[in-house]
C-alpha positions as CSV (number, residue, x, y, z in Angstrom):
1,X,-2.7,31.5,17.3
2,X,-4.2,31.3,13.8
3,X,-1.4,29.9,12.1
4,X,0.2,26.5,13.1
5,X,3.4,24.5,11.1
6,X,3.2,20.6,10.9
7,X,5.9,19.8,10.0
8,X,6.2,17.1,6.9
9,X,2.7,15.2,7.3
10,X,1.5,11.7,6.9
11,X,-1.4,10.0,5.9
12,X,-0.7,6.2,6.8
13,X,-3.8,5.1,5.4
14,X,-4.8,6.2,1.9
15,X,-6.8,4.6,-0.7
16,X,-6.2,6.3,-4.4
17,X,-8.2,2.9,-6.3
18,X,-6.9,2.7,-10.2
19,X,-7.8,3.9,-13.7
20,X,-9.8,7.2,-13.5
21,X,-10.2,7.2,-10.3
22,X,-6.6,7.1,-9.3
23,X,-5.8,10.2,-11.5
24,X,-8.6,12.4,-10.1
25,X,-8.2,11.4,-6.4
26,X,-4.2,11.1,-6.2
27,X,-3.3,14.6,-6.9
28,X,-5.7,15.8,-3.7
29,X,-3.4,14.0,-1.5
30,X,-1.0,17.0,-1.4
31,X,-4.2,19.5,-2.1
32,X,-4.8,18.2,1.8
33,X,-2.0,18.9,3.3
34,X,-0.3,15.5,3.4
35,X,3.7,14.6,2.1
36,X,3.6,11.2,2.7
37,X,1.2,8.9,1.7
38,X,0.8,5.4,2.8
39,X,-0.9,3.1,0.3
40,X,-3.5,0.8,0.0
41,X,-3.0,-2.3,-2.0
42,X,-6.9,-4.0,-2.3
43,X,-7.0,-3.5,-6.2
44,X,-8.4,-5.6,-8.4
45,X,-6.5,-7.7,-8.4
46,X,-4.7,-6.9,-5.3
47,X,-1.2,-6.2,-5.4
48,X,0.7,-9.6,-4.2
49,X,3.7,-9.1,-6.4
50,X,7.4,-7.1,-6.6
51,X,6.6,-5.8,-9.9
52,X,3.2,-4.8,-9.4
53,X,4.4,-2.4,-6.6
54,X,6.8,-0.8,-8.8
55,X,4.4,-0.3,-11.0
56,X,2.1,1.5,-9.1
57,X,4.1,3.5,-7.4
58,X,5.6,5.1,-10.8
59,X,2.2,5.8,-11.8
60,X,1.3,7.6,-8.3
61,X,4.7,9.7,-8.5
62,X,3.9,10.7,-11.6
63,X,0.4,11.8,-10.8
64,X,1.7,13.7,-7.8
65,X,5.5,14.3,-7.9
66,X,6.0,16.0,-4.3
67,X,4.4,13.3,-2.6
68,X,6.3,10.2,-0.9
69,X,4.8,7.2,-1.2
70,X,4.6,4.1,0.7
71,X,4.0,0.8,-0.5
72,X,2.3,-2.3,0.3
73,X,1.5,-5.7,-0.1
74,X,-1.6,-7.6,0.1
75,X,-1.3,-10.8,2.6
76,X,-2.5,-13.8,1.0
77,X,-1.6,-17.3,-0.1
78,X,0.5,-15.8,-2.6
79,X,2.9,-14.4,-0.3
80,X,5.9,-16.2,0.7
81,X,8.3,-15.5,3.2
82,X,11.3,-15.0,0.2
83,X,9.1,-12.4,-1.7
84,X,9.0,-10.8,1.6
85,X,13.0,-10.6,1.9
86,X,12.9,-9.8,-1.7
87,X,11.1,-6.8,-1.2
88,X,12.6,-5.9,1.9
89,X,16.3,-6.1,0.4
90,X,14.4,-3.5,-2.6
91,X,12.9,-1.3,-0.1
92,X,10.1,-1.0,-2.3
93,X,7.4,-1.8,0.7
94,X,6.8,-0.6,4.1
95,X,3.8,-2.7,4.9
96,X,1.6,-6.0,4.4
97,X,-2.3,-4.6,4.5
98,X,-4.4,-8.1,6.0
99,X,-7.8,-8.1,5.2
100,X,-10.9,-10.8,6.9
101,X,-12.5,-12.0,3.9
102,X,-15.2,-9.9,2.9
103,X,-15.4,-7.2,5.5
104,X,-14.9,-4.2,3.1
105,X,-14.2,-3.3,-0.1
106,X,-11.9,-5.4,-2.4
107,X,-11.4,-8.0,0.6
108,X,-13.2,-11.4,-1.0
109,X,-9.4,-12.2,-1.6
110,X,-8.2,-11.6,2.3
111,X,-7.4,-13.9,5.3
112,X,-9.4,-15.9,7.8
113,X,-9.2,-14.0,11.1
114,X,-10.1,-17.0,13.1
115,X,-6.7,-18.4,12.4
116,X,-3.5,-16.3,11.5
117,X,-1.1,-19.6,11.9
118,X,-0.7,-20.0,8.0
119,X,0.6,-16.9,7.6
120,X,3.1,-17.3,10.4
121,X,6.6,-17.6,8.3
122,X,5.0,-14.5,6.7
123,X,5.1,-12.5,9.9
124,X,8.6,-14.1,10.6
125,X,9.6,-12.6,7.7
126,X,8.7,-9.2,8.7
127,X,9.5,-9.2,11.9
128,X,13.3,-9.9,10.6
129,X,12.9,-7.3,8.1
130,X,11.2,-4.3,9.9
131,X,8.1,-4.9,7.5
132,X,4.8,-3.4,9.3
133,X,1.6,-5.4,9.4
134,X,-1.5,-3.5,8.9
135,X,-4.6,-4.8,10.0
136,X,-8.3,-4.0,8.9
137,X,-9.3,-5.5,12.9
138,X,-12.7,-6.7,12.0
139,X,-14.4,-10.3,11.8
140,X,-17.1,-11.2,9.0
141,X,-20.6,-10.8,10.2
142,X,-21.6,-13.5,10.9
143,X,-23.7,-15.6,13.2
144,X,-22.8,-19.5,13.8
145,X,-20.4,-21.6,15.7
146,X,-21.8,-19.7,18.6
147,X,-20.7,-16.1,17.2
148,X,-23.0,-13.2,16.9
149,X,-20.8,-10.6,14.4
150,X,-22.2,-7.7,12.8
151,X,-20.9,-4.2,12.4
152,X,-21.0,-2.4,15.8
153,X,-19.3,-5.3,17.8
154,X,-17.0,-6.7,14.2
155,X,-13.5,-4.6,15.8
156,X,-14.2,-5.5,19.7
157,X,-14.4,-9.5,18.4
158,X,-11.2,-9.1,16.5
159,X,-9.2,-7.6,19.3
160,X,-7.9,-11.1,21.0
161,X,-6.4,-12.0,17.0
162,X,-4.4,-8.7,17.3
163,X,-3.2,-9.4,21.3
164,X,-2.6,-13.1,19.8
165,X,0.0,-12.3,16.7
166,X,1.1,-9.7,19.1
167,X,2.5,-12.6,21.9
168,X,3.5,-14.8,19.1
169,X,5.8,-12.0,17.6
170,X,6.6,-9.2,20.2
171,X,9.4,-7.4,17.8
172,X,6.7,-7.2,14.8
173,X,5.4,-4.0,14.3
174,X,1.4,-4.1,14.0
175,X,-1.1,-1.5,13.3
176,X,-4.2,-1.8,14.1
177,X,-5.7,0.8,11.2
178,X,-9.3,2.9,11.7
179,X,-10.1,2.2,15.4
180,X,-13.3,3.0,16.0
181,X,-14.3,1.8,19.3
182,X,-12.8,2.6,22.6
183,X,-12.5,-1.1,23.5
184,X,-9.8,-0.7,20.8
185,X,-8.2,2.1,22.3
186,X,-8.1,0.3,25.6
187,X,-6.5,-2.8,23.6
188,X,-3.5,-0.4,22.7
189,X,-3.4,1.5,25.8
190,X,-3.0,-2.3,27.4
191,X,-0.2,-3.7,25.3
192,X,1.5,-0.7,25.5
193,X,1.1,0.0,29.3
194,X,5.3,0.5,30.5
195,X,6.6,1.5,27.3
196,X,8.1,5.1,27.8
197,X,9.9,5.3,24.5
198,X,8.4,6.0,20.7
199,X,11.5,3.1,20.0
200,X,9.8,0.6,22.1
201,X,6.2,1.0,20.5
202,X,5.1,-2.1,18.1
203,X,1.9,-2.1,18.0
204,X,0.0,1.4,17.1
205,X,-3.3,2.3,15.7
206,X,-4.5,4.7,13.2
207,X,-7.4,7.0,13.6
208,X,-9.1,8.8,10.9
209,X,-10.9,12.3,10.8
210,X,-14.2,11.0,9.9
211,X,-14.3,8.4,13.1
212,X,-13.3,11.5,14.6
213,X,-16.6,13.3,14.1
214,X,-19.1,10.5,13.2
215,X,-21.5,8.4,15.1
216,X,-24.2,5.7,14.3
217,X,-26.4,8.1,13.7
218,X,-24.3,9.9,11.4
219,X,-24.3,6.9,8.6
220,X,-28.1,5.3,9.5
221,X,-29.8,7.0,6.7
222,X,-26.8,8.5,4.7
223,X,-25.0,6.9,2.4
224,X,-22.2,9.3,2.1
225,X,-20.9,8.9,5.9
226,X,-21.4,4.9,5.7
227,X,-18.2,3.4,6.0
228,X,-16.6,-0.5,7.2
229,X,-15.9,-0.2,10.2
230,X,-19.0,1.5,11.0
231,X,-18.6,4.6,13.1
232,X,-19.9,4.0,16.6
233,X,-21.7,5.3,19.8
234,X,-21.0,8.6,21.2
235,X,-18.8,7.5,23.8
236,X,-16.2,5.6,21.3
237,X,-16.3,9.0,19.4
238,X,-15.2,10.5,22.3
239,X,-12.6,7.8,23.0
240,X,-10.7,8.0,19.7
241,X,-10.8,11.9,20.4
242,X,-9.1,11.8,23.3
243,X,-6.6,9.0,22.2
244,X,-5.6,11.3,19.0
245,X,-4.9,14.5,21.4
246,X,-3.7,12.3,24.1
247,X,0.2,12.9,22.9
248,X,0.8,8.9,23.2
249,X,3.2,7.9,20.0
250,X,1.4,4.7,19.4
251,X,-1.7,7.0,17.8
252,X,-1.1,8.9,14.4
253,X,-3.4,9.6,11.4
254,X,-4.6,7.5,8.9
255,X,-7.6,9.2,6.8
256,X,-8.4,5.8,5.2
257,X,-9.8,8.0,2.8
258,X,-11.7,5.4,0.5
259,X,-13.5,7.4,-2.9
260,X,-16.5,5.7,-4.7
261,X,-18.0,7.2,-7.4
262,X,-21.1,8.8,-6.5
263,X,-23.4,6.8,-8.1
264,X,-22.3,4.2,-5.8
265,X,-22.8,5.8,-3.0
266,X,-26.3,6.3,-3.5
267,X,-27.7,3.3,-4.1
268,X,-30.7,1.6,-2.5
269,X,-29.2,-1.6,-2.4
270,X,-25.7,-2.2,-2.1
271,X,-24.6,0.9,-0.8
272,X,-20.0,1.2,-1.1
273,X,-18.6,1.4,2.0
274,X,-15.9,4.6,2.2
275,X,-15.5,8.0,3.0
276,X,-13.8,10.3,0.9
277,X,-11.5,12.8,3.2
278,X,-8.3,13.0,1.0
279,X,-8.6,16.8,-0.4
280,X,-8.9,17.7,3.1
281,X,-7.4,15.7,5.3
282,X,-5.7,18.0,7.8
283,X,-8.5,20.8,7.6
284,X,-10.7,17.9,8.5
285,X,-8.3,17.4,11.7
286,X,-7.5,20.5,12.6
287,X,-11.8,21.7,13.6
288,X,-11.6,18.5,15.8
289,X,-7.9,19.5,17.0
290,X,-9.2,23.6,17.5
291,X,-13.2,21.5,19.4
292,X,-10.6,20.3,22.2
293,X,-8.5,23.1,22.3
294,X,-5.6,20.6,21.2
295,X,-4.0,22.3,17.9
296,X,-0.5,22.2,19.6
297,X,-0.8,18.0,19.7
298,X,-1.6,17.8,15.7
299,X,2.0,18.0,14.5
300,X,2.7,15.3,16.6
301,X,0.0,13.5,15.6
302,X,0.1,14.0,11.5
303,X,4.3,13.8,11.3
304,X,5.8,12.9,14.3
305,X,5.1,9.8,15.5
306,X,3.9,8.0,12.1
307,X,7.8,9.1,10.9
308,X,8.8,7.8,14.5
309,X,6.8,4.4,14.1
310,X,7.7,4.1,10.1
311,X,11.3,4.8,10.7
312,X,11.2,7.1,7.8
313,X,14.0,8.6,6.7
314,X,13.6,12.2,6.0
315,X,16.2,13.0,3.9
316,X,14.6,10.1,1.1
317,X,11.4,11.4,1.0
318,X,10.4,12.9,-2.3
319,X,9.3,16.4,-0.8
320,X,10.6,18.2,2.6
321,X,8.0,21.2,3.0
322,X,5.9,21.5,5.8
323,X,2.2,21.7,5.7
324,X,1.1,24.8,7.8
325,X,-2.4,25.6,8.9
326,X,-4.2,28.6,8.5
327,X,-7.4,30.0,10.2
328,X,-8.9,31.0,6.2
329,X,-12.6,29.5,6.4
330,X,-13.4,27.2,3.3
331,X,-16.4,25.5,1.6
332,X,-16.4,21.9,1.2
333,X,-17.4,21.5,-2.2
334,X,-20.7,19.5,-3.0
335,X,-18.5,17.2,-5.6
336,X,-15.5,16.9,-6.6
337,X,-15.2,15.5,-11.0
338,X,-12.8,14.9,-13.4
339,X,-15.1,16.3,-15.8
340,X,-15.7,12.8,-17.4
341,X,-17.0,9.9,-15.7
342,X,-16.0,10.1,-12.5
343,X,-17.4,12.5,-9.3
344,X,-17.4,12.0,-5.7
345,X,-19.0,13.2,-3.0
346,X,-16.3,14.6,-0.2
347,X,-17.1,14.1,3.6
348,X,-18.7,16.8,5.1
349,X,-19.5,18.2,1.5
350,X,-21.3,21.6,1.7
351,X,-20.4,22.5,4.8
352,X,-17.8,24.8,6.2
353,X,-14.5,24.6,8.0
354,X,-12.4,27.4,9.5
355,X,-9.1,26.0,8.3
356,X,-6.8,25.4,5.3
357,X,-3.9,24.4,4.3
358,X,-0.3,26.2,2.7
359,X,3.3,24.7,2.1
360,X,6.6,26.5,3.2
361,X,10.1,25.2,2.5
């Protein structure tokens, strides 16, 4: 077949920043093939309040009417369980993001993952409310108190904080976001071993096209592909591969598509950490779908079960086409500009994929 429908996709993990920024890269959401959009809330200063969300949100809609987007908090000190039911009763969120300190971009304002227990009547409050915790599942580098962290074993070393809030609250939905090691996808093939039903899954993890194609020695030496968490070892490539064609509901798309302008990305020093996918998220997909002769398991994997785990309701959703892929090849373009201040270097930039993208009603 050269032609494949999708059905109404989602990207649950989308970074679209502010400013300039946001109006460049937020329109390319739908320019990928994605409907629904799941956002990111580590702005400066993150976004902790009601009104802040509202806010945002009417500037994305406005910058891309036919997309739906989803909302989030940041967790922090400044969240309290009544904001939570506030928001809740609103249905202006879908998610509290949790960030370690200082793992990634925007994150000097997160959480200690060494202890989750002040944020407990926080979790309460979602688990009552259907709220989803998102969690960036690394520790800080760091090496005292008898701890060796740094970035190829940062996700392994947070798994027992994830199986942890999992056992403390069973009927809160978690995600683990951007696995990238296959001693993550054995975490979530383990606390979901029995479950038969999508209805029953509470905890999932998202899984990006980049991780999807990456390795160590895709980022040692190039800025562009260097991203937190780190993409791994050949054989946790291969592992997220086969989890994302695998056609278990508790794995779904998340690009955590993450722009920096390019400037930034080339530094000596310093380097940003993020990968830009969002103008080509499914085509991305669809040449590591096509690899493992898997197209047939991408609907399920980019609208199916992230509407499943979401509880999305179709008929609110700002946009009801379907995405449908094509075999038309495309160049990646070397940059993508607003013609101002602003470019940005796309993943895989220069380089050609035999898919794109259409909408049908």
């Amino acid at each position: 077949m050269t032609e494949f429908e999708l059905g109404i996709t989602c990207d649950m993990h989308v970074h679209v920043r502010d400013s300039s920024m946001c109006e460049l890269v937020t329109p390319t959401i739908r320019e990928g093939g994605i409907s629904v959009a799941y956002i990111m809330p580590n702005l400066q200063p993150p976004i902790t309040t009601l009104s802040r969300v509202i806010e945002y949100k009417n500037k994305l809609e406005k910058l891309s009417p036919q997309t739906s987007f989803l909302m989030t908090f940041y967790l922090s000190k400044e969240l309290t369980p009544e904001l939570i039911h506030e928001a809740a009763k609103a249905k202006a969120i879908h998610g509290v993001k949790c960030y370690p300190a200082g793992v990634t971009t925007n994150s000097s304002s997160g959480v200690d993952p060494n202890d989750f227990t002040p944020y407990y009547d926080i979790f309460q409050a979602m688990q009552e409310e259907g709220i989803v915790l998102n969690l960036h599942g690394e520790k800080p580098n760091r090496n005292i108190d008898g701890e060796d962290i740094h970035v190829l074993n940062a996700e392994e070393s947070f798994l027992p904080a994830l199986k942890k809030i999992h056992e403390a609250f069973p009927k809160l939905k978690i995600v683990l976001e951007h696995c990238t090691t296959r001693a993550a996808v054995d975490a979530v093939l383990e606390i979901n071993k029995g479950i038969e039903h999508a209805k029953d899954v509470r905890v999932a993890a998202t899984i990006t096209a980049h991780h999807l194609s990456l390795t160590v020695d895709d980022w040692a030496g190039n800025p562009i592909n260097f991203c937190k968490p780190v993409a791994k070892l050949p054989s946790d490539r291969r592992a997220l591969v086969e989890a994302a064609i695998s056609g278990a509901p508790y794995f779904f798309f998340g690009s955590d598509s993450a722009p920096h302008p390019l400037q930034n990305k080339a530094k000596h020093v310093g380097v940003c950490a993020g990968v830009f996918s969002q103008s080509l998220a499914i085509p991305y997909l669809a040449e590591v779908f096509e690899a493992n002769n898997a197209l047939d398991k991408l609907r399920a994997f980019v609208s199916e079960y992230p509407l499943q785990f979401y509880n999305i309701n179709k008929d609110l959703l700002k946009c009801q086409d379907k995405a449908v892929i094509y075999k038309k090849r495309q160049q990646v373009p070397e940059t993508i500009t607003d013609g101002k201040d602003i470019v940005i270097a796309p993943f895989k930039s220069g380089e050609f994929l035999n898919w794109s993208v259409k909408w049908i009603q």
